[in-house]
ROKEDO-451452 format. One record per atom (N, C-alpha, C): x, y, z; residue in one letter. Coordinates in steps of 0.2 Angstrom, whole numbers, padded with zeros to 4 digits, always signed. Layout:
# ROKEDO-451452
XYZA ...
This chain:
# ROKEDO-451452
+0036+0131-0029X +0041+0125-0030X +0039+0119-0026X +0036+0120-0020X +0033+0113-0016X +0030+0110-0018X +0024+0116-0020X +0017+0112-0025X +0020+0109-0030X +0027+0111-0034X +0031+0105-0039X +0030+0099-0036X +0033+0099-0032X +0037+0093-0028X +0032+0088-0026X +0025+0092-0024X +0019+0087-0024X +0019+0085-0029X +0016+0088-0034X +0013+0087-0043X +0019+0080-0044X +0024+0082-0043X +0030+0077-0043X +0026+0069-0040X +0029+0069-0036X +0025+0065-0030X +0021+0060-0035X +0017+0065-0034X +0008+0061-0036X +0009+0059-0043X +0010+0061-0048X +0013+0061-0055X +0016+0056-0055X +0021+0054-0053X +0026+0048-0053X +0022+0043-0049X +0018+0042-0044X +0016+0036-0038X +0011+0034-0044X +0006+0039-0050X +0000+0038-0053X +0002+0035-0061X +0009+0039-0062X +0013+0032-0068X +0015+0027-0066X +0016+0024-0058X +0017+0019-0058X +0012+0015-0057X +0008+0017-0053X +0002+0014-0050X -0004+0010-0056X -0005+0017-0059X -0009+0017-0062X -0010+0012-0068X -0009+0011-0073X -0007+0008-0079X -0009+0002-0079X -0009-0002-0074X -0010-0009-0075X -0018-0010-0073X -0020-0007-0068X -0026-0005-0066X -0032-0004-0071X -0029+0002-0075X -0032+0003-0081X -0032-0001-0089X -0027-0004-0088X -0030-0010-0092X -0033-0015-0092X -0034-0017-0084X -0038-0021-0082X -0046-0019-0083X -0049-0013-0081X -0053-0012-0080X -0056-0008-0091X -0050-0009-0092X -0052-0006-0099X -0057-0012-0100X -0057-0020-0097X -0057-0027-0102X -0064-0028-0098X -0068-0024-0095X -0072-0025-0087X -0079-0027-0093X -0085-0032-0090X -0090-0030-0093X -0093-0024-0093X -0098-0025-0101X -0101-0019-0100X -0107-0019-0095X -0109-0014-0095X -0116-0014-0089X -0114-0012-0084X -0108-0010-0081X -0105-0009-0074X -0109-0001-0072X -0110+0000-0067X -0112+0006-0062X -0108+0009-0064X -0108+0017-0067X -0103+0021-0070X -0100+0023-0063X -0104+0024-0058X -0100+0027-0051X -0096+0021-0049X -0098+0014-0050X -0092+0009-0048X -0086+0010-0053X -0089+0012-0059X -0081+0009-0065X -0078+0018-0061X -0081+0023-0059X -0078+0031-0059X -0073+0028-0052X -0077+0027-0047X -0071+0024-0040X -0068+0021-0040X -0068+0018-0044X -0062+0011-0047X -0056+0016-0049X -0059+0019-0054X -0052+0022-0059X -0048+0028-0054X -0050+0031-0049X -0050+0035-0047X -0048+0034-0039X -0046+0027-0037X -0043+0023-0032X -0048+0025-0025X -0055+0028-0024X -0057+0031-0021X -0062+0023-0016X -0062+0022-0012X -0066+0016-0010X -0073+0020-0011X -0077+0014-0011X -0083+0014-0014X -0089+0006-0012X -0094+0008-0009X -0097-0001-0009X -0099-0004-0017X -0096-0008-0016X -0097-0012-0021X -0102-0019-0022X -0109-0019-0022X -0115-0024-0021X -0113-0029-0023X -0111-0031-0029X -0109-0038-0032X -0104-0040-0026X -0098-0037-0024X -0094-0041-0017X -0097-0041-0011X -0101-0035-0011X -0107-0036-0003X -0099-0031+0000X -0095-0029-0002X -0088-0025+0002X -0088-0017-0003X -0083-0015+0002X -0081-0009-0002X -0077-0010-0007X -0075-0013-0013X -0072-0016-0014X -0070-0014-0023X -0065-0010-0025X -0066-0009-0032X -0068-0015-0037X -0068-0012-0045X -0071-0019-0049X -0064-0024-0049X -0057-0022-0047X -0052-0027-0047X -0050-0028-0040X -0054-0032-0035X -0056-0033-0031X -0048-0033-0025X -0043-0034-0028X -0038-0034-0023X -0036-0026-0024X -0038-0024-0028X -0034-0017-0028X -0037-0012-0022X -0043-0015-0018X -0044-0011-0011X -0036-0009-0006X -0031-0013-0008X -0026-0010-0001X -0023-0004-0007X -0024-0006-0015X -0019+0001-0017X -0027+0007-0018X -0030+0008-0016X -0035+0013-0013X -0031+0016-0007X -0029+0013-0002X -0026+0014+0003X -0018+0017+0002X -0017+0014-0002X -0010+0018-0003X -0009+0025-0007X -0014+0026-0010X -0017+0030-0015X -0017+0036-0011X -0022+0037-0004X -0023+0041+0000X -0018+0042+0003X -0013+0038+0006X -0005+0039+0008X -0002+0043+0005X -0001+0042-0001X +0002+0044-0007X -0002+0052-0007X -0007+0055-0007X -0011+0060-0008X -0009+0065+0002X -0009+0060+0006X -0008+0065+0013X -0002+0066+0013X +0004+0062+0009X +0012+0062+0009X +0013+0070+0004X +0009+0069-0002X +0011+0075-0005X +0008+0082-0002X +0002+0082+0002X +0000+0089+0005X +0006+0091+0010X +0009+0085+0014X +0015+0087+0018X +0019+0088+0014X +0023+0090+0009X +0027+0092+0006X +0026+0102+0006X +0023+0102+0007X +0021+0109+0008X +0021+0109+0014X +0024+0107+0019X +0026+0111+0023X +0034+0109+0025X +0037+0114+0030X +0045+0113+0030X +0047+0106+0031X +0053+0103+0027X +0057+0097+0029X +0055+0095+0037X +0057+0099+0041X +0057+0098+0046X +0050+0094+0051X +0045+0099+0045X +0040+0096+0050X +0034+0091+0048X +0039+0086+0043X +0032+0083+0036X +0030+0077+0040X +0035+0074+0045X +0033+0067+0047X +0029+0069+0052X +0031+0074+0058X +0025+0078+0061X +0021+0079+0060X +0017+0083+0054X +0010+0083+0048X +0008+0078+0048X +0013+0072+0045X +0009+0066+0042X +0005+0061+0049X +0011+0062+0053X +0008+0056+0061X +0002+0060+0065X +0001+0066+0064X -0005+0072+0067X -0011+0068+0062X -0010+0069+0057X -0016+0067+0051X -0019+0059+0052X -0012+0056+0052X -0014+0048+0052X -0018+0046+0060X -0015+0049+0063X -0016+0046+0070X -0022+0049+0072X -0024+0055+0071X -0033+0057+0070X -0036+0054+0069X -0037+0050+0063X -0039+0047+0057X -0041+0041+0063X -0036+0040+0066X -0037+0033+0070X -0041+0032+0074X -0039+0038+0079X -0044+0041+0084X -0052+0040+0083X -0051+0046+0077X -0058+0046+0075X -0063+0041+0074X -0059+0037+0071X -0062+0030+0070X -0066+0025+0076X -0060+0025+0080X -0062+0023+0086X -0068+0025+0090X -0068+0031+0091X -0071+0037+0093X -0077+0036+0091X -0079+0037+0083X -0084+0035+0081X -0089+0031+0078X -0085+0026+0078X -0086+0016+0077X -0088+0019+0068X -0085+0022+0062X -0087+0024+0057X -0089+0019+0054X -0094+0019+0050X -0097+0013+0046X -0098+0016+0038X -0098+0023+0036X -0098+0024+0031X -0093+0024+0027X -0093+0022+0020X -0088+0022+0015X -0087+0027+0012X -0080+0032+0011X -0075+0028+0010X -0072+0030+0018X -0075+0034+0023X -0071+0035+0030X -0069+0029+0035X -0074+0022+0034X -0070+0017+0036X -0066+0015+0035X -0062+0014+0029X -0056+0015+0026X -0050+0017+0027X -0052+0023+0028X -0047+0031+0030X -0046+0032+0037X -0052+0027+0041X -0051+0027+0046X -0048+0021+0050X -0047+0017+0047X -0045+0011+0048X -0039+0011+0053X -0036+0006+0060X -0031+0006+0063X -0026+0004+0058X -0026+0001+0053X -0022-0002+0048X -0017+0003+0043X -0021+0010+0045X -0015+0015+0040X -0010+0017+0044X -0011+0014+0049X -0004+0015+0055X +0003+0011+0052X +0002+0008+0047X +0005+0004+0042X +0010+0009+0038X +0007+0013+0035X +0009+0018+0031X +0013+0023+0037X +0012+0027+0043X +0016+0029+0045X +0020+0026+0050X +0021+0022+0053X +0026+0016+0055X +0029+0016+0049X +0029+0016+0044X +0035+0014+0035X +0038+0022+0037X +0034+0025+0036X +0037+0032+0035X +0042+0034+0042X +0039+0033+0047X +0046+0034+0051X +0052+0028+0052X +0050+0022+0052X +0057+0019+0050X +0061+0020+0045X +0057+0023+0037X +0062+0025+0032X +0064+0033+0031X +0059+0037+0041X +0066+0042+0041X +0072+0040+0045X +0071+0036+0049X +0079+0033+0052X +0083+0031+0048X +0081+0026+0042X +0085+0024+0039X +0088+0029+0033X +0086+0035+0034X +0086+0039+0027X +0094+0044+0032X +0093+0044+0038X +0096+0049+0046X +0103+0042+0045X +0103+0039+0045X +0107+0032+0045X +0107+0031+0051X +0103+0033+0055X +0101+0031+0061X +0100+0021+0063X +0100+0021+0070X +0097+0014+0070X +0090+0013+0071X +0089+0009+0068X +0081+0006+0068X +0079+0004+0071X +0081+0000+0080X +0079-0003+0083X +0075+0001+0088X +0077+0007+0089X +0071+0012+0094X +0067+0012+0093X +0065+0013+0083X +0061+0016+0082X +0056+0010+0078X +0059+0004+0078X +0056-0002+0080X +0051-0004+0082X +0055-0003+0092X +0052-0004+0098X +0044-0001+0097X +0047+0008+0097X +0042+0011+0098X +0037+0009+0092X +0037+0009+0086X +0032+0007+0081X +0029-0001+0084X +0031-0003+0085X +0026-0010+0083X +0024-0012+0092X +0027-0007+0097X +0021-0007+0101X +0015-0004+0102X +0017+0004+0098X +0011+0005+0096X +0005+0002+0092X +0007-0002+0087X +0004-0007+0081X +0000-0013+0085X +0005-0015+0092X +0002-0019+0097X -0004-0016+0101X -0003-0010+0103X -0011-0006+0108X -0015-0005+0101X -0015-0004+0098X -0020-0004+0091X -0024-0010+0090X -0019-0016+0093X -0022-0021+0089X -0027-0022+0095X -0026-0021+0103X -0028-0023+0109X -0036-0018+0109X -0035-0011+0108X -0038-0005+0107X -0047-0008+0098X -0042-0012+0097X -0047-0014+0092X -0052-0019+0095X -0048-0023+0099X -0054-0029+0103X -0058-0026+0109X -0053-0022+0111X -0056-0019+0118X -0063-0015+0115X -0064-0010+0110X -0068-0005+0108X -0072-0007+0105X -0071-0015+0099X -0074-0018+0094X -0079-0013+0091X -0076-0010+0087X -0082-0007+0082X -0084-0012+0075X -0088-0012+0075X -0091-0018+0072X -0088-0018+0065X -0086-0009+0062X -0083-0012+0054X -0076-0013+0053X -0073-0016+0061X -0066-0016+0061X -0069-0023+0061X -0071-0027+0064X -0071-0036+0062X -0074-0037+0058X -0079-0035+0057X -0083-0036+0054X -0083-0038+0044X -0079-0034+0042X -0077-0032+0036X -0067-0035+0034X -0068-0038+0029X -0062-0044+0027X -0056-0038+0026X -0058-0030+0027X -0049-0029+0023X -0045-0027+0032X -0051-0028+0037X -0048-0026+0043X -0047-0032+0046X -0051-0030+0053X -0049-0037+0058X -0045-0040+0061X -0043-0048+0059X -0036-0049+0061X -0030-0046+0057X -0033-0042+0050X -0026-0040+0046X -0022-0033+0052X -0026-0029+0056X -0025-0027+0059X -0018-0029+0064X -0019-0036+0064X -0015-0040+0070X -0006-0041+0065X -0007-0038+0059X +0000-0040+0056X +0003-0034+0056X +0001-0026+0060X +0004-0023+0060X +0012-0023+0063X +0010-0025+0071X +0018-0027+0073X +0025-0030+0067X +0020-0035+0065X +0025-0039+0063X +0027-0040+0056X +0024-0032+0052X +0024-0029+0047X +0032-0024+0049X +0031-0020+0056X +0036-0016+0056X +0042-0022+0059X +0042-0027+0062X +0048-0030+0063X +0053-0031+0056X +0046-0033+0053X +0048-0038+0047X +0050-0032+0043X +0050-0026+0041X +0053-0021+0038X +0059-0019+0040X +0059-0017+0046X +0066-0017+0048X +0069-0021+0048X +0070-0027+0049X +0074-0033+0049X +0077-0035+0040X +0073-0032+0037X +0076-0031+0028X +0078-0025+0027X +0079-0020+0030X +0082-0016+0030X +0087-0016+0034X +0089-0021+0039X +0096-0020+0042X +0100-0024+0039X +0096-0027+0035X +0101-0036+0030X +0104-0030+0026X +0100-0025+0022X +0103-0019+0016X +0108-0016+0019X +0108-0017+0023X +0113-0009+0026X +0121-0014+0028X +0118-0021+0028X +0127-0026+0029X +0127-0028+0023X +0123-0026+0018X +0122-0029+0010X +0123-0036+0010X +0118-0039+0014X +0115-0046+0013X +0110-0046+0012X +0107-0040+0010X +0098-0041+0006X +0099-0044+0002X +0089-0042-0001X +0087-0044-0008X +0092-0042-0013X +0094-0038-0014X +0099-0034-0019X +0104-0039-0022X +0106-0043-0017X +0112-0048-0018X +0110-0054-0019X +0105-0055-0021X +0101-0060-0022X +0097-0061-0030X +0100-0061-0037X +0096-0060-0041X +0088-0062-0040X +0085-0067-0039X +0078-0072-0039X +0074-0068-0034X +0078-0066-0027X +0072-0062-0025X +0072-0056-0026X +0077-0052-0030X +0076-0045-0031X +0070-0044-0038X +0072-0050-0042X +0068-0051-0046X +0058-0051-0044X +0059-0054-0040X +0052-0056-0036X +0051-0048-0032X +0055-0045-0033X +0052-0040-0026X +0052-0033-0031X +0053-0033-0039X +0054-0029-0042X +0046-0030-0046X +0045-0036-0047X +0037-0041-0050X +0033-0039-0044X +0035-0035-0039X +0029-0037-0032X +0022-0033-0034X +0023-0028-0037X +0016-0026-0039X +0012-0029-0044X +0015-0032-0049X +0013-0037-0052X +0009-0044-0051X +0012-0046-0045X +0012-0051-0043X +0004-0050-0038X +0005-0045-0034X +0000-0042-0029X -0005-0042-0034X -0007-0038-0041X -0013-0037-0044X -0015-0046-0047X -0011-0048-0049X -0013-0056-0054X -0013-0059-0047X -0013-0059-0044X -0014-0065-0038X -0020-0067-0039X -0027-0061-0040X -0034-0064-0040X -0034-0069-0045X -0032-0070-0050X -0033-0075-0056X -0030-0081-0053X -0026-0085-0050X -0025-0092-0048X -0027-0091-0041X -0029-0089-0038X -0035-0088-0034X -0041-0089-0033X -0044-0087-0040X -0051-0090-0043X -0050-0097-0045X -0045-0098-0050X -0045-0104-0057X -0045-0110-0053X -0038-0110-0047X -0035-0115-0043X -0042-0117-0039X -0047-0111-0036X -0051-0114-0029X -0055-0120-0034X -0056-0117-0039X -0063-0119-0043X -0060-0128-0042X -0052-0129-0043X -0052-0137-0044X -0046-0140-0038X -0047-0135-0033X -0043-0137-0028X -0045-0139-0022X -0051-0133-0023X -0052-0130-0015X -0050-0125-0013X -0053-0121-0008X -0049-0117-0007X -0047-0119+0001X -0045-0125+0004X -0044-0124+0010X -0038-0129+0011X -0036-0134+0003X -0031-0138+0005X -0024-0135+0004X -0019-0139+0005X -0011-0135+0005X -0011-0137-0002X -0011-0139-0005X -0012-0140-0012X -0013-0133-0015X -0018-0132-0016X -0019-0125-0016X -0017-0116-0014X -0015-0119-0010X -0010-0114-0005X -0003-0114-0010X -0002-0120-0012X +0005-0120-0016X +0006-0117-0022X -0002-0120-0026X -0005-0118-0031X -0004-0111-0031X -0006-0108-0028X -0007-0100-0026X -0001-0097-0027X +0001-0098-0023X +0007-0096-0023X +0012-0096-0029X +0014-0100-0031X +0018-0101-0038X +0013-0099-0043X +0007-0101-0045X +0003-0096-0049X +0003-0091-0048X +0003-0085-0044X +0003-0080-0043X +0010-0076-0044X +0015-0080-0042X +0022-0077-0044X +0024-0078-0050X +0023-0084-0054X +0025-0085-0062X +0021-0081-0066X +0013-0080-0064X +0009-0074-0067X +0012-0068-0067X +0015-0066-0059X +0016-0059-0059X +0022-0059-0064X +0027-0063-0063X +0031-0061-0068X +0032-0060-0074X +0028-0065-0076X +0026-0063-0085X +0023-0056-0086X +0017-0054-0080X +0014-0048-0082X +0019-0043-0081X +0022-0043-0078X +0028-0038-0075X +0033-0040-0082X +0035-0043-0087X +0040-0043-0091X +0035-0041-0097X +0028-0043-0098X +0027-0041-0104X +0018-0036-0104X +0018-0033-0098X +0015-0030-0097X +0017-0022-0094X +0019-0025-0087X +0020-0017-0080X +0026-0015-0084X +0032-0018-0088X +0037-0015-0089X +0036-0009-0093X +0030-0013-0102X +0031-0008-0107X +0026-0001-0106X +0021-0003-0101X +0018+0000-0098X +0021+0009-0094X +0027+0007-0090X +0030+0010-0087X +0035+0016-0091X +0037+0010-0097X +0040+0013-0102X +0036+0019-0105X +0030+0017-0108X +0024+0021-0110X +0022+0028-0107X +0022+0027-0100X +0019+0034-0094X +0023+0037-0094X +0029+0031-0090X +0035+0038-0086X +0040+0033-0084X +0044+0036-0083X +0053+0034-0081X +0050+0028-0077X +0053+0021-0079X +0055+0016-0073X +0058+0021-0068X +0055+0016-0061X +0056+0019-0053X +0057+0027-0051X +0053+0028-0057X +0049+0035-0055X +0047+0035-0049X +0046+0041-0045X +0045+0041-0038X +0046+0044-0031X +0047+0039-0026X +0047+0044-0021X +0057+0045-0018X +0058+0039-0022X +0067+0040-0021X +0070+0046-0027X +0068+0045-0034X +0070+0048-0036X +0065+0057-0034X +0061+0057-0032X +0059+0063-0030X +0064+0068-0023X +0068+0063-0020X +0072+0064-0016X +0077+0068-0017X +0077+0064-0022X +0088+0068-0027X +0084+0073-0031X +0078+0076-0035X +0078+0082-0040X +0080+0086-0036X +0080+0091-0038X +0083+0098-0037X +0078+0102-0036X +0070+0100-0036X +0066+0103-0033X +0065+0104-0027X +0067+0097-0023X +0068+0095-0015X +0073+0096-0013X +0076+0094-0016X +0086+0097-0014X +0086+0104-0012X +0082+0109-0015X +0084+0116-0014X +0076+0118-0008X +0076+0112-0006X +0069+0114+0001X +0071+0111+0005X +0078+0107+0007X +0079+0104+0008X +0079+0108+0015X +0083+0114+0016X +0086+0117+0023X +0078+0120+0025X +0074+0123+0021X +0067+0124+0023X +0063+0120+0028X 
């Protein structure tokens, strides 16, 4: 019944995920490296020569690569008891981290995997077990985003070259603190329900966020070409490009799409309420 609840898990993250990916890459030219179009499809980091980076053929989809393996160490913790899944996941991530360190990794896909950056993904994870306990957030806060502060210190101090060195680390590293502030800080507006919820425009916005996140490359190409890429003109361009694109993709693409695969907000909430997990619950 666990290994349901994984199968679950991965099934639902992969009809959401998935789909829009795939038709992007259905439209790719021909002649592409079948091992590039195979790691693309298959969310697996891979170097990519034409961007000189590890970089799939839809070139922002490098962080959903990362969430992909999230998604994939979330579900092996499923198999083990309730009790001990955010302990699994923080042993797993925080090696990862280590290791990194430890061994300045330079191969792809373990620079990735090893990256100070998936502290991202388990900082989410324990803040949204506080918030699932109705616990308060602000401990586990503190403790998150000063740990996210010695990572970012630990990274200068150690400098391994494919931490600077390469565009998806670096200073992205340096947003981990203010990734978990800025989390909790919108989960405590939800909880006096002054969130986005209450807000149609930005619930709007934050329901298009995947949408939005994959078409950003397109007004990010079209605009540098007669903008620039370094004036605020640009920057504005971008931005309202990229949100009015995601939302048309997300109305007349991500939605029928999702309809196609699997139940709208398929997932890791509704995987919460089946009755596969509900009856593993005490386990």
């Amino acid at each position: 019944m666990l290994t349901l609840a994984a199968f679950t898990l991965l099934s639902g993250r992969m009809s959401r995920s998935s789909p829009i990916p795939f038709a992007y890459l259905s439209h790719t030219p021909a002649g592409l490296p079948w091992r590039q179009l195979l790691t693309s499809l298959l969310f697996i980091p891979a170097d990519n020569k034409a961007a000189s980076q590890p970089f799939p053929i839809l070139t922002v989809g490098w962080t959903l690569n990362l969430e992909m393996f999230f998604y994939a160490i979330f579900a092996l913790a499923l198999l083990l008891p309730q009790h001990q899944r955010l302990a699994g996941i923080s042993v797993v991530f925080d090696s990862l981290i280590a290791l990194g360190f430890a061994l300045s990794v330079h191969a792809v896909p373990w620079s990735l995997w090893t990256s100070p950056m998936i502290f991202e993904f388990l900082a989410g994870a324990w803040i949204g077990g506080a918030w699932r306990r109705g616990a308060s957030l602000v401990p586990v806060t503190i403790v998150m985003a000063s740990i996210g502060a010695a990572l970012c210190g630990l990274t200068f101090a150690f400098t391994p070259g494919i931490y600077l060195q390469t565009p998806y680390t670096g200073l992205r590293v340096f947003t981990v603190p203010i990734f978990v502030v800025l989390l909790s800080t919108l989960l405590h507006l939800e909880r006096r329900g002054t969130g986005i919820r209450s807000h149609p425009l930005p619930r709007l916005i934050g329901d298009a966020s995947y949408s939005i996140y994959l078409w950003q490359f397109f007004p990010v190409m079209i605009f540098a070409r007669y903008l620039g890429s370094t004036s605020l003109a640009y920057g504005l361009a971008v931005i309202l490009g990229g949100i009015a694109g995601g939302l048309l993709a997300y109305r007349w693409l991500e939605r029928p799409l999702r309809r196609l695969f699997g139940q709208p907000r398929q997932g890791l909430s509704a995987l919460q309420k089946s009755p596969v997990v509900a009856s593993h619950a005490a386990g």
